[in-house]
C-alpha positions as CSV (number, residue, x, y, z in Angstrom):
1,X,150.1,-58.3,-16.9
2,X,152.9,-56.3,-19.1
3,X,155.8,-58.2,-20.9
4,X,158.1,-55.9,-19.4
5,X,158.8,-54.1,-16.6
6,X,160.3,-51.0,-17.9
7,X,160.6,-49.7,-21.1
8,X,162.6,-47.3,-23.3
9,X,161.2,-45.5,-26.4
10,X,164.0,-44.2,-28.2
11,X,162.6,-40.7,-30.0
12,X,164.7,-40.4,-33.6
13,X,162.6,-38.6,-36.7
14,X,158.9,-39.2,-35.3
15,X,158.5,-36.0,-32.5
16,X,154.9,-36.5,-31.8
17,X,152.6,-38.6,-29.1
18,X,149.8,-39.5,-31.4
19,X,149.7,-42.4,-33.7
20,X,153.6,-43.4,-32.5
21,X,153.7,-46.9,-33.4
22,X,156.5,-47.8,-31.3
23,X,155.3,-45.7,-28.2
24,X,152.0,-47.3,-28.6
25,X,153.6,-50.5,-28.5
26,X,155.7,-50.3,-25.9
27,X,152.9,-48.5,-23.7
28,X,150.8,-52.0,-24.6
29,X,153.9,-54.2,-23.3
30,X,155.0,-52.4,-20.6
31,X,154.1,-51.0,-17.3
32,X,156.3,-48.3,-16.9
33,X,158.2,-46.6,-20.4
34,X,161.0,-43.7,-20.8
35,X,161.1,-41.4,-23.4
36,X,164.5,-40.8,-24.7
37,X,166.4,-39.4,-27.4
38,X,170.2,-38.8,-28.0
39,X,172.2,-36.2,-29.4
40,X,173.6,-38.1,-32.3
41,X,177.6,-36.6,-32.1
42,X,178.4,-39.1,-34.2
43,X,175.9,-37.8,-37.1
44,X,176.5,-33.8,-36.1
45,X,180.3,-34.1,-36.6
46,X,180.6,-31.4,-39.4
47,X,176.8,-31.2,-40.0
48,X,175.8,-27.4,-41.3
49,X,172.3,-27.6,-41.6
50,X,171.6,-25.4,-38.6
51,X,167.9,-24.8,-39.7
52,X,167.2,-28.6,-39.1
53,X,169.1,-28.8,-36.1
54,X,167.2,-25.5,-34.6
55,X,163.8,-27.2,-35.8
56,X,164.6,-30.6,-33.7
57,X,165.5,-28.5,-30.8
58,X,162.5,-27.0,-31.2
59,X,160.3,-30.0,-31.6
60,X,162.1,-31.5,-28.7
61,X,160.7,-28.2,-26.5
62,X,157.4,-29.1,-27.8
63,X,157.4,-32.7,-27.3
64,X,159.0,-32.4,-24.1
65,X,156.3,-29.6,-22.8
66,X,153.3,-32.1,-24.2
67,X,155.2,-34.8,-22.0
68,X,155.0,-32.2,-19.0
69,X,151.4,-31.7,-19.4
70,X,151.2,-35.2,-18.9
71,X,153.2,-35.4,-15.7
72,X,156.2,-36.8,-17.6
73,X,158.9,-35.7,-19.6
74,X,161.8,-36.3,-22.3
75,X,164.8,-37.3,-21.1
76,X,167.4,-35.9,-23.6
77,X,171.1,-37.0,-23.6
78,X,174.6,-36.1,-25.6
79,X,177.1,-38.7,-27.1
80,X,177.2,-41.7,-29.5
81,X,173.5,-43.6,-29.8
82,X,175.4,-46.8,-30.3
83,X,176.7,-46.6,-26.8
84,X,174.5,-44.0,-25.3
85,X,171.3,-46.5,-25.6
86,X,173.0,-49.6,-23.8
87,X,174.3,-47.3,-21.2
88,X,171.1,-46.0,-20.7
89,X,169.3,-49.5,-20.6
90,X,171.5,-50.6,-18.4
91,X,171.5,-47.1,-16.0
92,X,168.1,-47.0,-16.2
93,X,167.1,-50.8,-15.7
94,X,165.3,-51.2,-18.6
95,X,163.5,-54.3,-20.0
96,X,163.2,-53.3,-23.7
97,X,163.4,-50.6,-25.8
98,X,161.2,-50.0,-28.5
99,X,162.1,-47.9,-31.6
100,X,160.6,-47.2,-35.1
101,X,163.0,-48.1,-38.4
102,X,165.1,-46.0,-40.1
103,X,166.3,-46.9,-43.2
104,X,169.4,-44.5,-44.0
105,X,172.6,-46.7,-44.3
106,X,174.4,-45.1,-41.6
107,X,171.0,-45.6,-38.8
108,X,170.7,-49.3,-40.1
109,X,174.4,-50.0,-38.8
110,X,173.7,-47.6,-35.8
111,X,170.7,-49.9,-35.4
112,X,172.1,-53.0,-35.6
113,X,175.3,-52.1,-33.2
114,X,172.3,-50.8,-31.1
115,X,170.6,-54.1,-31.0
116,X,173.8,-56.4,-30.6
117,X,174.7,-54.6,-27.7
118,X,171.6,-54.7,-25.8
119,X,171.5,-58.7,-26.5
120,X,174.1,-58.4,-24.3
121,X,172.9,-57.1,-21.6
122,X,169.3,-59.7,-21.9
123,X,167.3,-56.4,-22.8
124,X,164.9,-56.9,-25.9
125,X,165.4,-54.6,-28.8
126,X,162.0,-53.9,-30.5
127,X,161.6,-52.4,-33.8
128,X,158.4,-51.4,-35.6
129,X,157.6,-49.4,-39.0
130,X,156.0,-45.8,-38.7
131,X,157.2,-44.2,-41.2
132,X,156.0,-45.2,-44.5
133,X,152.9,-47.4,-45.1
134,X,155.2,-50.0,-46.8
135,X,158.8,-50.7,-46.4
136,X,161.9,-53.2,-47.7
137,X,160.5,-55.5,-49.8
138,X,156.8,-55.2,-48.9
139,X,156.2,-54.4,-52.7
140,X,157.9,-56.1,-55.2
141,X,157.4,-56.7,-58.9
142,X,156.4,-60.2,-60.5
143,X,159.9,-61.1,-60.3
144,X,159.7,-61.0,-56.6
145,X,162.7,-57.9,-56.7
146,X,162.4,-54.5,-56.0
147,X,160.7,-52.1,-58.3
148,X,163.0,-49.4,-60.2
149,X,160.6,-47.5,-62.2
150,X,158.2,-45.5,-60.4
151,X,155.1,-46.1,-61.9
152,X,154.2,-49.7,-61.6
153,X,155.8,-49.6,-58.0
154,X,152.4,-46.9,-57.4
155,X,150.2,-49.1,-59.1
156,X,151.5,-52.3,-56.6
157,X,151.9,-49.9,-53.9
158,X,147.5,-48.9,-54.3
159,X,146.6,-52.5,-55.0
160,X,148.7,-53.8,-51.8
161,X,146.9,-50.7,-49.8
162,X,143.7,-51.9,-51.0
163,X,144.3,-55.6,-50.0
164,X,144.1,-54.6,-45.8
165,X,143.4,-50.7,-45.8
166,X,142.1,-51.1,-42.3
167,X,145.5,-52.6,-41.0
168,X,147.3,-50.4,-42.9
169,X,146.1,-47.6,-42.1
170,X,145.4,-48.3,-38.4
171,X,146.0,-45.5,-36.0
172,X,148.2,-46.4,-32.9
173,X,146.8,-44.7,-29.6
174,X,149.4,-44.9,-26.9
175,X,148.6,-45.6,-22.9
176,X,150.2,-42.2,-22.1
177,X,149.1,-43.1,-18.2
178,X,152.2,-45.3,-18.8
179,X,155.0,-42.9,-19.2
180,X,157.5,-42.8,-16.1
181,X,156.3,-40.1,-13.7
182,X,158.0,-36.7,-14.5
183,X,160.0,-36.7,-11.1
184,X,161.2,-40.4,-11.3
185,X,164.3,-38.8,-13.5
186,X,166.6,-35.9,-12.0
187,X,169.0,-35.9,-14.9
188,X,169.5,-32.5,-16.9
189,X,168.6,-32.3,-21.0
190,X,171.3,-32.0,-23.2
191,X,170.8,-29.3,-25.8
192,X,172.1,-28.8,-29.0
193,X,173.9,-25.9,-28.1
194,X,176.0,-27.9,-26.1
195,X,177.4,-28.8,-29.0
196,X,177.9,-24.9,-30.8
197,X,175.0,-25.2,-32.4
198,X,173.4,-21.3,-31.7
199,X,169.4,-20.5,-32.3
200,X,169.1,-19.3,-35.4
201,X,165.1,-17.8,-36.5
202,X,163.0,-19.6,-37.8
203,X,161.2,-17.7,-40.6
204,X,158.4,-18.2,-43.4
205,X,158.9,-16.4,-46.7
206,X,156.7,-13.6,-45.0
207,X,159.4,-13.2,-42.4
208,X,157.2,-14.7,-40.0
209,X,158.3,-17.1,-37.0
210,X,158.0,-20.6,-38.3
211,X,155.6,-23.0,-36.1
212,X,157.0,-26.6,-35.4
213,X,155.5,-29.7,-33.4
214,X,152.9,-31.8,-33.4
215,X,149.9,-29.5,-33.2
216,X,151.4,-27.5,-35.8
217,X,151.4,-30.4,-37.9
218,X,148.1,-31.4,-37.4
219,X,147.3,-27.6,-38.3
220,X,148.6,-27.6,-41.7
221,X,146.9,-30.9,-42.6
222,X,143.5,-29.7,-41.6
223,X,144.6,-26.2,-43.4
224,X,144.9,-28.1,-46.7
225,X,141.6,-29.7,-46.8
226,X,139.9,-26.7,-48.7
227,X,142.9,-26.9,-51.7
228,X,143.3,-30.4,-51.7
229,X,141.0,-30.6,-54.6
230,X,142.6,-28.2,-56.7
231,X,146.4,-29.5,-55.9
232,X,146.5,-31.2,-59.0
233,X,146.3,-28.0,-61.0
234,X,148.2,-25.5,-58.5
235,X,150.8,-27.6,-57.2
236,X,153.3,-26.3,-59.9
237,X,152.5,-22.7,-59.4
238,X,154.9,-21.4,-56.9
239,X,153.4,-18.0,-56.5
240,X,149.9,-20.0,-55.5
241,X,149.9,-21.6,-52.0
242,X,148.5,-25.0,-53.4
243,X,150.6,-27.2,-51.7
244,X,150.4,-28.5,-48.1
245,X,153.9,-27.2,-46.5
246,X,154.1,-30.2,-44.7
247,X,157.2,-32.1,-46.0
248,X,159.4,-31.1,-42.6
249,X,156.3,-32.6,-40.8
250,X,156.9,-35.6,-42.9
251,X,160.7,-35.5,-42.3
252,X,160.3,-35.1,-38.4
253,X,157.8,-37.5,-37.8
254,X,155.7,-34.6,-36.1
255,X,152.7,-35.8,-38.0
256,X,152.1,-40.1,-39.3
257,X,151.9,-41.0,-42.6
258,X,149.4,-43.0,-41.8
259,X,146.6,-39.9,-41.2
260,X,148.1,-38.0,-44.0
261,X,146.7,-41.1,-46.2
262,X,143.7,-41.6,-44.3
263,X,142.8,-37.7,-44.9
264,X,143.2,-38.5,-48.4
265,X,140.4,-40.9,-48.5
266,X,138.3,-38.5,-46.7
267,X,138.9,-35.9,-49.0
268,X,138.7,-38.1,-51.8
269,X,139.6,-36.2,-55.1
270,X,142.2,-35.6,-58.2
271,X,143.6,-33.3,-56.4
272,X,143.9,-36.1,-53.6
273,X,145.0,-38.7,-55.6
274,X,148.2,-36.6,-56.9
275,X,148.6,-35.5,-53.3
276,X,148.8,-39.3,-52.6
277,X,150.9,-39.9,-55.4
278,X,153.6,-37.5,-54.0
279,X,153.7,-39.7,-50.8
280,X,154.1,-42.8,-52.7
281,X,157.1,-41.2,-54.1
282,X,158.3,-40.4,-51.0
283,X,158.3,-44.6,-50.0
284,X,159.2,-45.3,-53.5
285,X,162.3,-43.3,-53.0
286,X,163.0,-44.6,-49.1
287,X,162.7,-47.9,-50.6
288,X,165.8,-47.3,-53.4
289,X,167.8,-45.6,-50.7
290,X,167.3,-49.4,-48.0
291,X,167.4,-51.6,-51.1
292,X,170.3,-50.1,-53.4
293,X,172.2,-48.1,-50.9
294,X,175.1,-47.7,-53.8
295,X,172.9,-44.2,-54.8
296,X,173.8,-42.4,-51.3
297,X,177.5,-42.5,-53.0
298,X,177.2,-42.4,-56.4
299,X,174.7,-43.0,-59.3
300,X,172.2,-45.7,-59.2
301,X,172.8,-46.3,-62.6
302,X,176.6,-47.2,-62.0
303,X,177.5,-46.5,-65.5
304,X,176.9,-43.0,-65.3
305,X,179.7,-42.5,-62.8
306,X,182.1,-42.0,-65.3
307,X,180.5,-39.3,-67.1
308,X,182.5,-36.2,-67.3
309,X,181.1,-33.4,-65.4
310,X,182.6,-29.7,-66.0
311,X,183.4,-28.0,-63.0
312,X,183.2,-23.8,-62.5
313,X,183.6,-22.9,-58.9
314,X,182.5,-19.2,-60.0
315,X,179.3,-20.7,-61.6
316,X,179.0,-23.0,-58.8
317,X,178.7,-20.0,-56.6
318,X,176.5,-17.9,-58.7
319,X,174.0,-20.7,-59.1
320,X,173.9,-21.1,-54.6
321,X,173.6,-17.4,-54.6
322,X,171.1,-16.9,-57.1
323,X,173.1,-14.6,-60.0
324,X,173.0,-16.9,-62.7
325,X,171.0,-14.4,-64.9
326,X,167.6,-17.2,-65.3
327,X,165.3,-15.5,-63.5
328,X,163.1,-18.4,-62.6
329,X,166.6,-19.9,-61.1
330,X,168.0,-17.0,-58.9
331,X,164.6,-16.8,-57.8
332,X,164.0,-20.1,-56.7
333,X,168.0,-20.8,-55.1
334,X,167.2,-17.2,-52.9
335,X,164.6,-18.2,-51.8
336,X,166.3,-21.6,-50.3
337,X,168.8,-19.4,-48.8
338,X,166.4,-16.8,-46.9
339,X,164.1,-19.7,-45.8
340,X,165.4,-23.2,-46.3
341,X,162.8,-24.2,-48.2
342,X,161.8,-24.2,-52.1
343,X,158.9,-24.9,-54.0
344,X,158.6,-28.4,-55.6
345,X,158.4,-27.5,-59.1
346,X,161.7,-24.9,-58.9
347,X,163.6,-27.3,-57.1
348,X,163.5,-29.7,-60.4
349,X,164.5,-26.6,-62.5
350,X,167.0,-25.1,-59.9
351,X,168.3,-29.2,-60.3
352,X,168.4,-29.8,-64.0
353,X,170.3,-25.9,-64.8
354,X,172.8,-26.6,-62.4
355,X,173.6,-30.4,-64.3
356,X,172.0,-29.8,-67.7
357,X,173.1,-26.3,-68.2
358,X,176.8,-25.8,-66.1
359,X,177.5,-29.2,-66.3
360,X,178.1,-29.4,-62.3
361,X,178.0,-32.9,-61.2
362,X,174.6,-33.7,-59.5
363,X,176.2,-34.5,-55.8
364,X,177.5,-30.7,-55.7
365,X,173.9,-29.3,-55.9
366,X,172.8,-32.6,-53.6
367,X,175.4,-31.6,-51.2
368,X,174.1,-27.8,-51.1
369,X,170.7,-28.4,-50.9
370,X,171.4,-31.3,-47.5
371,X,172.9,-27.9,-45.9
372,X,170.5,-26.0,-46.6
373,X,166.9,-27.7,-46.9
374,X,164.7,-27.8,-43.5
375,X,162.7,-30.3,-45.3
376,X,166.2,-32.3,-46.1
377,X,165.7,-35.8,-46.4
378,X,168.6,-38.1,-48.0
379,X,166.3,-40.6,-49.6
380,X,163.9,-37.8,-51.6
381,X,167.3,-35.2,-51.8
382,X,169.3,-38.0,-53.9
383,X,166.0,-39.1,-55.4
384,X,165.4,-36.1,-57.2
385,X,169.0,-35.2,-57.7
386,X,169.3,-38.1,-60.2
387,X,166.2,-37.9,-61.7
388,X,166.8,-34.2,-62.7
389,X,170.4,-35.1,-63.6
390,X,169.3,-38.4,-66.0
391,X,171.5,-40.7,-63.6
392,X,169.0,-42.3,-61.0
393,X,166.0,-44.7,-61.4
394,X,162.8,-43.6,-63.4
395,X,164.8,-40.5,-64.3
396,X,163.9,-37.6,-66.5
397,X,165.8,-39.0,-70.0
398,X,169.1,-36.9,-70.9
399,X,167.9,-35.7,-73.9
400,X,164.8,-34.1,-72.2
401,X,166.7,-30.8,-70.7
402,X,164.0,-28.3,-69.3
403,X,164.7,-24.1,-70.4
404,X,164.4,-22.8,-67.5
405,X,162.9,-19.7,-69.6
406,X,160.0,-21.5,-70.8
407,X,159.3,-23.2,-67.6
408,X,158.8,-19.8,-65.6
409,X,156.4,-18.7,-68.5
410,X,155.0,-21.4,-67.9
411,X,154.9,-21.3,-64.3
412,X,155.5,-18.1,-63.1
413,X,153.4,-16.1,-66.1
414,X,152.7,-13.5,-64.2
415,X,156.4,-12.8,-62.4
416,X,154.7,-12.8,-58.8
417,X,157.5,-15.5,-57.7
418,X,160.2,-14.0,-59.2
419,X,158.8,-10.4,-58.5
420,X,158.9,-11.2,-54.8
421,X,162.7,-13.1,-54.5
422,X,164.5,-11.0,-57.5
423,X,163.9,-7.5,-56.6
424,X,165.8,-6.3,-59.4
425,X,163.1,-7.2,-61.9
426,X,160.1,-5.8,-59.8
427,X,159.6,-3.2,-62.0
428,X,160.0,-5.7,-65.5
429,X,156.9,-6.4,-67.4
430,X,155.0,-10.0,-67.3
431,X,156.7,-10.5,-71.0
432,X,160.3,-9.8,-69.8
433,X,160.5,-10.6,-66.9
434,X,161.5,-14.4,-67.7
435,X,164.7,-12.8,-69.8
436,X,164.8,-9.5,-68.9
437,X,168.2,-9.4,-70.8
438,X,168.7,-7.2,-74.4
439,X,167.8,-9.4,-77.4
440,X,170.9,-8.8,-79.0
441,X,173.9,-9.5,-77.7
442,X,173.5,-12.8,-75.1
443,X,175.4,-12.1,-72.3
444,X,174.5,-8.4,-72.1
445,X,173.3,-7.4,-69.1
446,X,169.4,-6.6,-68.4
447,X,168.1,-4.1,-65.2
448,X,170.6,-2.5,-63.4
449,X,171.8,-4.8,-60.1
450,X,171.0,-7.6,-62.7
451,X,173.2,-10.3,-63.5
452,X,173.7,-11.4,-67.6
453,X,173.2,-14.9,-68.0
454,X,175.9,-17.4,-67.4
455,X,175.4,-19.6,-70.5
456,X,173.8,-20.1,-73.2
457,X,170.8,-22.6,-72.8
458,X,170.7,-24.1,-76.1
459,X,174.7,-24.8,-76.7
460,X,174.9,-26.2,-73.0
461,X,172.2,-28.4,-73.8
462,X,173.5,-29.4,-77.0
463,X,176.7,-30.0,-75.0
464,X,174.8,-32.2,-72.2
465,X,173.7,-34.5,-74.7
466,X,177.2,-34.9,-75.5
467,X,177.9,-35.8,-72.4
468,X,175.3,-38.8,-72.3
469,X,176.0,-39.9,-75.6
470,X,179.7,-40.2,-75.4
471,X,179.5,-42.2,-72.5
């Protein structure tokens, strides 16, 4: 017999039906659950990221036509979660409701408010972890606190995984013959255009419509298996498609952790082991964010707030625009503007110009790149932020400042990423295209239609380390 009655599963970042921890759960204690999720107002007050907002509302359509197929459905509502979920709990005569953590400042307090309030009314409030394969303070150093350098917080991370693979890795198959009949709710969907958010396309860097959803996330995962041995050595060439596109998957929940790590042990490789590497990153950084939460305001080594930062609105501007003269740069910041998305390896040189080389204070470009990434995610955003910009935990030392010149030699030998987002330098050989500007004379100006060069690499990072050293 179930525990409850009636259930809610309250939908947030995990749009998908397979391996749902908290819909599995609540499908195993329940006979009858809801699927719900709210239209945070609360959260969307000023938000500009309309790509995310146009992917959730397209992940809903997905989720809620999977639900369909089922002979259920979503039921999608407008207003403030905090009061929203009670009053649905309470509306709906609901038993529990059964969620997955979140571990963004702001969600924790939404959480607990959430929780408090459905005390109240005798309904149980039932929280589970689906996100990450280890949370809080599930690894710790010898110390017994949380680790803040990267590298022995992956080795504890493995050895933990090791310990209980099976458990940790278990894949959560929800009773979907549970979910409320389709018909049993009359009420209408909210939208997000309710709230003037208009469609906007979705496109790939081919111009392409962008896929979204759970199958599509699957997809890209099974698409990967051919190059997952060679991500190791490709991963930093962003004219090579050696990476596995599925960070918004991540973000959205539309695919679990937990197969992205069992596929690496089936595909068992160096190429798999960086691949795994990356998502440790991705917990070790969701870890700092629920542990120190200081860094979603300011550094997370406090010291380095009082570091003076220059400030150029015009160079600002050029840098979001792409016309900052680096190649490599403009390259990499259009492309984030035509698509909202960047490769990996240009978003830490994009990162370190704008704070090593114009001396803009790293929560302007973090700012930017929150209203602009589709892949945005606050913990991984401020995590590289202050690594690039020497303030955060396990970050790049102060004195290391990439040239973004060398780097695209390096990276881009050939041009073909910079050929295909800088038009202007199409027609540049592979030698000059990475400084296409005359070699006397800094700031004169290269191909016609192309901007010179805002600074000067090596007196700006001269001037960085200034910075740093005087405070």
């Amino acid at each position: 017999m179930s525990q409850y009655a009636r259930s809610i599963v309250w939908f947030r970042r995990d749009y998908r039906l397979s391996d749902h921890r908290a819909l599995h759960e609540a499908c195993a204690q329940s006979s009858e659950v809801i699927p719900v999720f709210v239209i945070d107002e609360v959260l969307l007050k000023g938000f500009k990221n309309v790509r995310q907002v146009q992917f959730i509302q397209a992940c809903l359509d997905d989720l809620e036509e999977r639900l369909r197929e089922r002979g259920s459905r979503l039921l999608v509502v407008q207003g403030n979660p905090a009061h929203k979920i009670p009053e649905l709990a309470k509306m709906l005569q609901v038993n529990a409701v059964f969620l997955n953590h979140d571990y963004e400042p702001m969600a924790k307090l939404r959480d607990a408010h959430v929780e408090r309030e459905l005390k109240k009314l005798g309904v149980a409030f039932l929280s589970f972890k689906d996100q990450v394969i280890f949370e809080r303070r599930e690894i710790l150093s010898g110390g017994g606190s949380p680790y803040k350098v990267f590298t022995p917080y992956s080795r504890a991370w493995l050895k933990a995984l090791e310990t209980d693979r099976a458990s940790h890795l278990k894949e959560y198959r929800p009773d979907l013959k549970k979910l409320v009949a389709e018909g049993s709710l009359k009420e209408r969907n909210a939208r997000f255009a309710n709230l003037g958010f208009d469609p906007v396309p979705l496109l790939d860097e081919n111009g392409k419509p962008l896929k979204f959803g759970e199958a599509e996330g699957r997809a890209l995962l099974k698409r990967f298996a051919p190059s997952i041995a060679h991500y190791k050595k490709d991963r930093d060439f962003p004219s090579i498609e050696g990476t596995s596109r599925l960070s918004v998957h991540f973000r959205f929940g539309t695919i679990s952790v937990r197969e992205a790590v069992r596929f690496c042990s089936e595909h068992m490789s160096e190429g798999a082991k960086t691949w795994l590497n990356e998502l440790i990153w991705r917990e070790f950084y969701m870890m700092i964010l629920d542990q120190f939460p200081h860094v979603e305001k300011g550094a997370f080594k406090p010291e380095f707030d009082s570091l003076k930062w220059e400030w150029s609105r015009e160079h600002f501007k050029a840098w979001c625009e792409g016309r900052t003269g680096f190649p490599i740069v403009d390259a990499g910041m259009r492309q984030l503007k035509e698509t909202g998305w960047m490769h990996n390896r240009v978003r830490m040189i994009v990162a370190m110009f704008l704070t090593k080389d114009l001396l803009i204070h790293w929560q302007e470009g973090e700012r930017y790149f929150a209203e602009q990434l589709l892949d945005h995610e606050l913990s991984a955003n401020n995590g590289g932020w202050q690594w690039s910009a020497s303030t955060g935990c396990d970050a790049q030392p102060y004195f290391r400042v990439m040239n973004p010149v060398s780097q695209s030699e390096r990276f881009d030998p050939e041009g073909k990423y910079i050929r295909r987002w800088v038009p202007e330098l199409r027609d540049s050989d592979a030698k000059r295209i990475h400084w296409p500007h005359e070699e006397e004379g800094l700031f004169s100006s290269g191909p016609k239609g192309y901007p010179a060069p805002l600074v000067d690499h090596k007196e700006q990072r001269i001037k960085a380390i200034r910075m740093f050293k005087k405070d």
